[in-house]
Short mmCIF file of the C-alpha atoms (twelve columns), coordinates in Angstrom:
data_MODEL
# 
_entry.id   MODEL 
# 
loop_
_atom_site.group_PDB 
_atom_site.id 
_atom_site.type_symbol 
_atom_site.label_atom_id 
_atom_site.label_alt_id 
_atom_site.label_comp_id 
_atom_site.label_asym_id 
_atom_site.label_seq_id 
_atom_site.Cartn_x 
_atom_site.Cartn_y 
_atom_site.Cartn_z 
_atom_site.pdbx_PDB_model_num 
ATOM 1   C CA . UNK A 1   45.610 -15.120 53.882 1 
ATOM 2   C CA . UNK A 2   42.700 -13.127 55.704 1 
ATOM 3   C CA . UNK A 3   42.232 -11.940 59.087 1 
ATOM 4   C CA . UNK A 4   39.025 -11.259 60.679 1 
ATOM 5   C CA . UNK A 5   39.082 -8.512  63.263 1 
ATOM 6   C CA . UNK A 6   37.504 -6.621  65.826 1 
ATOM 7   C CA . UNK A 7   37.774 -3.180  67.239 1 
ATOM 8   C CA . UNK A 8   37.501 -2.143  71.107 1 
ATOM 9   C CA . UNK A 9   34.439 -0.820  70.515 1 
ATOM 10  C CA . UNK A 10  32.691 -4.061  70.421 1 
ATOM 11  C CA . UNK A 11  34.410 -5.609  72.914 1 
ATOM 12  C CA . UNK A 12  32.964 -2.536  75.356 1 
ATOM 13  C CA . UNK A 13  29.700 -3.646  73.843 1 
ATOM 14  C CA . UNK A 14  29.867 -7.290  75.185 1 
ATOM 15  C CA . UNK A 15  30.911 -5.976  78.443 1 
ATOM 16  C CA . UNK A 16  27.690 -3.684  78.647 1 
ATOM 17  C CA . UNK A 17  26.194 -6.711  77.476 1 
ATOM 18  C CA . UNK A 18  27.355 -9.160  80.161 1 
ATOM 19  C CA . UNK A 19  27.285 -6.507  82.827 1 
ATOM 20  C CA . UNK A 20  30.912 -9.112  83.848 1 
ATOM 21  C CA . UNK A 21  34.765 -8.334  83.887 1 
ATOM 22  C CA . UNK A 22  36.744 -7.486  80.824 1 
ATOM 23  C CA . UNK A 23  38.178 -11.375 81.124 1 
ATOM 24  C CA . UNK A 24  34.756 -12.265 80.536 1 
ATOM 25  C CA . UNK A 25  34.011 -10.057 77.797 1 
ATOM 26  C CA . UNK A 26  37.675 -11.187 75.768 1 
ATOM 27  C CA . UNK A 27  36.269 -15.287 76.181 1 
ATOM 28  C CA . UNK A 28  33.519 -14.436 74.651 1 
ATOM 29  C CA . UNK A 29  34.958 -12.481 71.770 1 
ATOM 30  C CA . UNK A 30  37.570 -15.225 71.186 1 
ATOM 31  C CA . UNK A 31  34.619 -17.503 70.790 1 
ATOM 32  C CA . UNK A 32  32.845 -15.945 68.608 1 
ATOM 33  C CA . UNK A 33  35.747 -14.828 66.189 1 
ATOM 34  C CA . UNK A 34  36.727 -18.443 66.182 1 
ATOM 35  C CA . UNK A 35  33.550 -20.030 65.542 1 
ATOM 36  C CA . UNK A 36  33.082 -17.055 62.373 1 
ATOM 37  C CA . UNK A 37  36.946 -18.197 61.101 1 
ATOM 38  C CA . UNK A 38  35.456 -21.704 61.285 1 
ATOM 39  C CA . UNK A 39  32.513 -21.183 59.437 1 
ATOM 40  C CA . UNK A 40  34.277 -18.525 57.070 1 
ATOM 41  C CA . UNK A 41  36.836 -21.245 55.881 1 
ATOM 42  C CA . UNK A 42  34.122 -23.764 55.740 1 
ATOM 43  C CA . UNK A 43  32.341 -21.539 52.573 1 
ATOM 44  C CA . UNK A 44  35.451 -20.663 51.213 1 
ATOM 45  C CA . UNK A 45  36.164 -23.913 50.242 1 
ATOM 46  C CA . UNK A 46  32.787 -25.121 50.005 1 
ATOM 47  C CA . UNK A 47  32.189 -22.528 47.318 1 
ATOM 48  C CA . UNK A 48  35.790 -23.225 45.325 1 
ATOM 49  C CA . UNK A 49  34.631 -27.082 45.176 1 
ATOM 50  C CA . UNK A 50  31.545 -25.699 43.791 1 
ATOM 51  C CA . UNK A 51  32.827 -23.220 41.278 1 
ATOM 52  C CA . UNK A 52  35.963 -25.350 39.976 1 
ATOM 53  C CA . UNK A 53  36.111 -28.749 38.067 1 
ATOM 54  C CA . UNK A 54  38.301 -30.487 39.561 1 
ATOM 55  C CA . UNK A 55  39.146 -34.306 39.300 1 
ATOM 56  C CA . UNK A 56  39.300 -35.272 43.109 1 
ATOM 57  C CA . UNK A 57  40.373 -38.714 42.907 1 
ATOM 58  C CA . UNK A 58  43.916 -37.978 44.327 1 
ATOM 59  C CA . UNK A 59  43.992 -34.525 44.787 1 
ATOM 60  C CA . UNK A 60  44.014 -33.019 48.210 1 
ATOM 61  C CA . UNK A 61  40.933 -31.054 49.183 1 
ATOM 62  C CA . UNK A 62  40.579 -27.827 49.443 1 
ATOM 63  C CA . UNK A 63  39.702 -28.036 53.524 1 
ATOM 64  C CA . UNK A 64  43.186 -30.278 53.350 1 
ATOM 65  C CA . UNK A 65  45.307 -27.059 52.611 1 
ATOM 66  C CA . UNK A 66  43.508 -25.167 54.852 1 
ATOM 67  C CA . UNK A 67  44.756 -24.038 58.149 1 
ATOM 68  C CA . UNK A 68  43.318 -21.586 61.039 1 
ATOM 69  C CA . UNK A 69  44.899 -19.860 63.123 1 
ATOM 70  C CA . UNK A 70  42.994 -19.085 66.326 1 
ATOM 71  C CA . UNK A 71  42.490 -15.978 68.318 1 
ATOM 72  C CA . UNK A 72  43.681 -15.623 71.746 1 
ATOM 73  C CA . UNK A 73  42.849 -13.466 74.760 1 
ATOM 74  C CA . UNK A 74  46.274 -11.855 73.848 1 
ATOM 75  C CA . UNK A 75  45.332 -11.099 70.060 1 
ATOM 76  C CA . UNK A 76  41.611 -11.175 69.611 1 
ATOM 77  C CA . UNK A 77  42.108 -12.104 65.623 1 
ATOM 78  C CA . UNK A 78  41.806 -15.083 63.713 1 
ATOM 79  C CA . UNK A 79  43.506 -16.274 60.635 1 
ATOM 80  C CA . UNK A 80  42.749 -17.900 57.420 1 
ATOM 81  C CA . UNK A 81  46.099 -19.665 55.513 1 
ATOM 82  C CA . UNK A 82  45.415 -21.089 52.273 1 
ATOM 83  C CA . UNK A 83  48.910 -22.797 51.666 1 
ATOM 84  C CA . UNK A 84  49.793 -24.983 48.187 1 
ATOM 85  C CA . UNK A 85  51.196 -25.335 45.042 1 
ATOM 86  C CA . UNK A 86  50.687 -24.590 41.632 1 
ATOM 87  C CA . UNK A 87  47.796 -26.683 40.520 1 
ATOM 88  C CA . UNK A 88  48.423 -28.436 36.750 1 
ATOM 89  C CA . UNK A 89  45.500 -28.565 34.392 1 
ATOM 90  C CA . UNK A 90  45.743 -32.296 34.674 1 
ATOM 91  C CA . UNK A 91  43.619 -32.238 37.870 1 
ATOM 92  C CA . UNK A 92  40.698 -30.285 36.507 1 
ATOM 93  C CA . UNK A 93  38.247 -31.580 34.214 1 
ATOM 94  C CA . UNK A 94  39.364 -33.656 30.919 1 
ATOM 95  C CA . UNK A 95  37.688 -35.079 28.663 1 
ATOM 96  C CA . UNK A 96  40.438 -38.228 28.295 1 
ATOM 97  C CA . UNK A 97  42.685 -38.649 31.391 1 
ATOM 98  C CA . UNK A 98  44.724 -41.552 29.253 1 
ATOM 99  C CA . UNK A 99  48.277 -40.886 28.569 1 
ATOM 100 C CA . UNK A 100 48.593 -42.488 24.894 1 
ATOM 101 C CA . UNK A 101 52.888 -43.615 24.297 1 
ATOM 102 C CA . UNK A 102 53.705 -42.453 20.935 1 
ATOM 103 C CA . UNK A 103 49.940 -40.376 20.944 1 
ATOM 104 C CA . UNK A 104 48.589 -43.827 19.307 1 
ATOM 105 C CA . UNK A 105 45.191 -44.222 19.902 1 
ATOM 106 C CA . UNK A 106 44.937 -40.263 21.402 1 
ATOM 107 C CA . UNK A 107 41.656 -38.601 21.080 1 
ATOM 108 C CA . UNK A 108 42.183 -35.550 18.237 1 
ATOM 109 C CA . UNK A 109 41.557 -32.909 21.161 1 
ATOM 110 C CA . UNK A 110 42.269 -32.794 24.268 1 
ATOM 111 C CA . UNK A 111 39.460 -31.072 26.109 1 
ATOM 112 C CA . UNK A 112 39.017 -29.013 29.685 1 
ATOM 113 C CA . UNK A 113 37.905 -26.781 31.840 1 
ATOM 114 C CA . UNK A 114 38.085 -25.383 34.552 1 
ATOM 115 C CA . UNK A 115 35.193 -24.159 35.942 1 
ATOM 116 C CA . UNK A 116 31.878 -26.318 36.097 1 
ATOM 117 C CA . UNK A 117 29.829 -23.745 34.406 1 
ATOM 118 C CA . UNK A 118 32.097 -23.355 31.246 1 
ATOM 119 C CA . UNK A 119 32.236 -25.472 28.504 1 
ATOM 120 C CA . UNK A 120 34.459 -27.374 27.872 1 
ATOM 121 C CA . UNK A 121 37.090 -26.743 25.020 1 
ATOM 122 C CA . UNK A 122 39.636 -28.071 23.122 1 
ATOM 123 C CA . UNK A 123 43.643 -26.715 24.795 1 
ATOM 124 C CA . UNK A 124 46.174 -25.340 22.164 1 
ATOM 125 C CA . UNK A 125 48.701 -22.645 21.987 1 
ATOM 126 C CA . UNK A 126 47.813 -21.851 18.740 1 
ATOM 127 C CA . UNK A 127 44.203 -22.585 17.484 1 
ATOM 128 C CA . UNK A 128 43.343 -22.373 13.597 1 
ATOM 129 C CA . UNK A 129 46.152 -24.293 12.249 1 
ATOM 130 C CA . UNK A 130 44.395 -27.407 10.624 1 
ATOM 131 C CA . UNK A 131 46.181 -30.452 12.433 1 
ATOM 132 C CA . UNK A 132 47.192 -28.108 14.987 1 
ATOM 133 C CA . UNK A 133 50.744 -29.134 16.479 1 
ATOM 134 C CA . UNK A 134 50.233 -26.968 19.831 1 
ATOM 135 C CA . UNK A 135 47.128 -28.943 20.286 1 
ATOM 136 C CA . UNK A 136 47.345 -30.108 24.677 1 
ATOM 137 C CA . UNK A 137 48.462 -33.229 25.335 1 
ATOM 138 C CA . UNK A 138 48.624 -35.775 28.086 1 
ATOM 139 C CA . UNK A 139 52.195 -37.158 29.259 1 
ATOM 140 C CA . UNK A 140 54.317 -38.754 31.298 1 
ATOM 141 C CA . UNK A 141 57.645 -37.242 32.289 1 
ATOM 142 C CA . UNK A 142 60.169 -40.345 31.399 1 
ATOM 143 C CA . UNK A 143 62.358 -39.213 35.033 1 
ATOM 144 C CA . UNK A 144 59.896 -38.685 37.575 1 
ATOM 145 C CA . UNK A 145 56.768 -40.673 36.257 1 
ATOM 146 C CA . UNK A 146 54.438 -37.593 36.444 1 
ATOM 147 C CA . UNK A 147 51.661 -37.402 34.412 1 
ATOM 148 C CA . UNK A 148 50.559 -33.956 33.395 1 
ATOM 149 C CA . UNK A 149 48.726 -31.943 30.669 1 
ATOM 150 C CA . UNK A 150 50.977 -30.450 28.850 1 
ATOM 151 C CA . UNK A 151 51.812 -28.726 25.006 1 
ATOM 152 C CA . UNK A 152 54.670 -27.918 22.747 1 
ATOM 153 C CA . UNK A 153 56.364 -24.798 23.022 1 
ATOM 154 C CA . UNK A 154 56.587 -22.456 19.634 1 
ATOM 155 C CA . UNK A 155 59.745 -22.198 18.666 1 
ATOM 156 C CA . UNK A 156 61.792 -23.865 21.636 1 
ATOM 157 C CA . UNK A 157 63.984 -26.826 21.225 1 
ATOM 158 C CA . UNK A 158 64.718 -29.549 23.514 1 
ATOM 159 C CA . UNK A 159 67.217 -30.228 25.442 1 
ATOM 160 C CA . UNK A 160 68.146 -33.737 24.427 1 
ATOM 161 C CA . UNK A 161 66.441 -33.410 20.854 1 
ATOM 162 C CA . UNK A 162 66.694 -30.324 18.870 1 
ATOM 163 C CA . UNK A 163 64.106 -31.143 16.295 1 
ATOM 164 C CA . UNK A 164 61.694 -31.582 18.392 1 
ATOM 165 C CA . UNK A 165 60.344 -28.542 20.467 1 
ATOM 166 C CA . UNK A 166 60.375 -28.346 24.003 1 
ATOM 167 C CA . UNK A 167 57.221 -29.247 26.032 1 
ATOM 168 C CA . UNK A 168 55.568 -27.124 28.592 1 
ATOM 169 C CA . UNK A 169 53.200 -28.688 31.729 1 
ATOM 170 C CA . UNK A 170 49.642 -26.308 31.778 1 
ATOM 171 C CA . UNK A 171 48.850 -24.855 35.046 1 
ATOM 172 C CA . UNK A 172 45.864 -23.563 36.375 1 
ATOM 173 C CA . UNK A 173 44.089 -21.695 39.153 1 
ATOM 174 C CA . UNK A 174 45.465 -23.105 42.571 1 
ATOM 175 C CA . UNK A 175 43.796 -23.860 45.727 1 
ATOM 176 C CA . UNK A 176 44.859 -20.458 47.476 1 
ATOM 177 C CA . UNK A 177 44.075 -18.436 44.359 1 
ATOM 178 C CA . UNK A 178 40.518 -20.467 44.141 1 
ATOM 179 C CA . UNK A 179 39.346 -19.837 47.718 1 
ATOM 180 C CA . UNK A 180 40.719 -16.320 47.485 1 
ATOM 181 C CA . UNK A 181 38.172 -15.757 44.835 1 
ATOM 182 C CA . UNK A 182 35.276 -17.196 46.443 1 
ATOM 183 C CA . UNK A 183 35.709 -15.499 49.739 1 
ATOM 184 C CA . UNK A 184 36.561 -11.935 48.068 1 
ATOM 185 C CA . UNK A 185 33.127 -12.507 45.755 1 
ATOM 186 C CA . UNK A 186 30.626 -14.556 47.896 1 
ATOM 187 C CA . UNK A 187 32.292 -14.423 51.800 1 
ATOM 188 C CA . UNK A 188 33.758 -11.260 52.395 1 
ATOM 189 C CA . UNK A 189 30.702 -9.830  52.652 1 
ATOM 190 C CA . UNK A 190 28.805 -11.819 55.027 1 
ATOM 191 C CA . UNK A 191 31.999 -11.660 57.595 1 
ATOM 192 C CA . UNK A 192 30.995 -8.833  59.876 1 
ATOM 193 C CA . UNK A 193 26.912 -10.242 60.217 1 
ATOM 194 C CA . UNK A 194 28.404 -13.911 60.637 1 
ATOM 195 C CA . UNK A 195 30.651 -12.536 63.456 1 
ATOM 196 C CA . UNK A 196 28.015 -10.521 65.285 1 
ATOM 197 C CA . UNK A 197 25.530 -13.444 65.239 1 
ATOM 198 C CA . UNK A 198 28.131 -15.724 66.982 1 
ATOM 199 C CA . UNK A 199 28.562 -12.916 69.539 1 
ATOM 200 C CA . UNK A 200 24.855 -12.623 70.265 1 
ATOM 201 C CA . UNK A 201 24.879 -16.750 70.772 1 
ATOM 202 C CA . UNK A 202 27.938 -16.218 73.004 1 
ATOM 203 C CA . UNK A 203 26.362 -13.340 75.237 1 
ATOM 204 C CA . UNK A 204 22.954 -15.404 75.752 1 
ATOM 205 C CA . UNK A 205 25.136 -18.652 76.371 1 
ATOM 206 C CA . UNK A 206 26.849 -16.646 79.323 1 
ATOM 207 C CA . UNK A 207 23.564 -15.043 80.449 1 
# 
């Protein structure tokens, strides 16, 4: 969640500006914080599409889980909400998507990644051990039909078979977590010149 604000100051500014009533000055704040909330989530998620692999073929957007909150005469900020769950590994990159009953016919590694400038790797808990039995795997969870990446768990048992360890699903960076990165490392910065450009537009619109 961000906020962009604004101190008095530059809403005296506007009003020296536009030589008009306080009223006037407020509109054209509100405009211009809004149209810099609009463009500021448009990069944020423009630039977590960028940075991340995802698989989008059934996965919400990132503009999707977006929402902003506008600024009113009343309260002269604007707010960014970033709202979703925990994002599994399944919808980032793979290099096999299959899920393979009884692993027959399952590619030796599972591979992914999640970011489009890293290689991609093979997933397991514990790496080194010849025929590695924490190698990642794709399945499908027999109750709800949800297909995930997911690996055994060292030394855990299962519930309805004790010789067999438990499995885990394998999470990854989420939609709110993604955009917060991209607008704390490529937006943040640009906020304050974005916002005083769309106030300059606003002030020669009214004049």
């Amino acid at each position: 969640m961000n906020h962009i604000l604004i101190n008095m100051e530059g809403l005296h500014e506007i009003e020296a500006a536009l030589k008009k009533s306080k009223d006037k000055s407020k509109y054209v704040l509100r405009k211009a914080i809004n149209d810099t909330a609009k463009e500021v989530e448009k990069r944020m998620a423009t630039g977590a599409s960028k940075r991340y692999a995802r698989y989008e073929k059934g996965v919400k957007p990132y503009r999707a889980v977006t929402k902003i909150t506008k600024a009113k005469m009343s309260n002269l900020a604007a707010e960014i909400t970033v709202k979703d769950g925990i994002s599994d590994f399944y919808e980032f990159t793979l290099n096999d998507r299959e899920y393979y009953p009884g692993s027959k016919g399952a590619p030796k590694w599972i591979k992914a990644k999640q970011l489009k400038g890293s290689r991609i790797q093979g997933i397991a808990a514990r790496k080194g051990g010849g025929d590695d039995q924490y190698k990642a795997f794709v399945v499908r969870y027999p109750k709800t039909g949800h297909i995930a990446l997911a690996q055994r768990v060292p030394g855990s048992h299962m519930k309805g078979n004790p010789n067999k360890e438990a499995i885990k699903s394998l999470y990854a960076t989420s939609k709110p977590r993604s955009e917060e990165f991209v607008f704390n490392t490529d937006v943040e910065k640009d906020v304050n010149d974005l916002l005083m450009k769309s106030i300059q537009e606003q002030i020669d619109r009214f004049l």
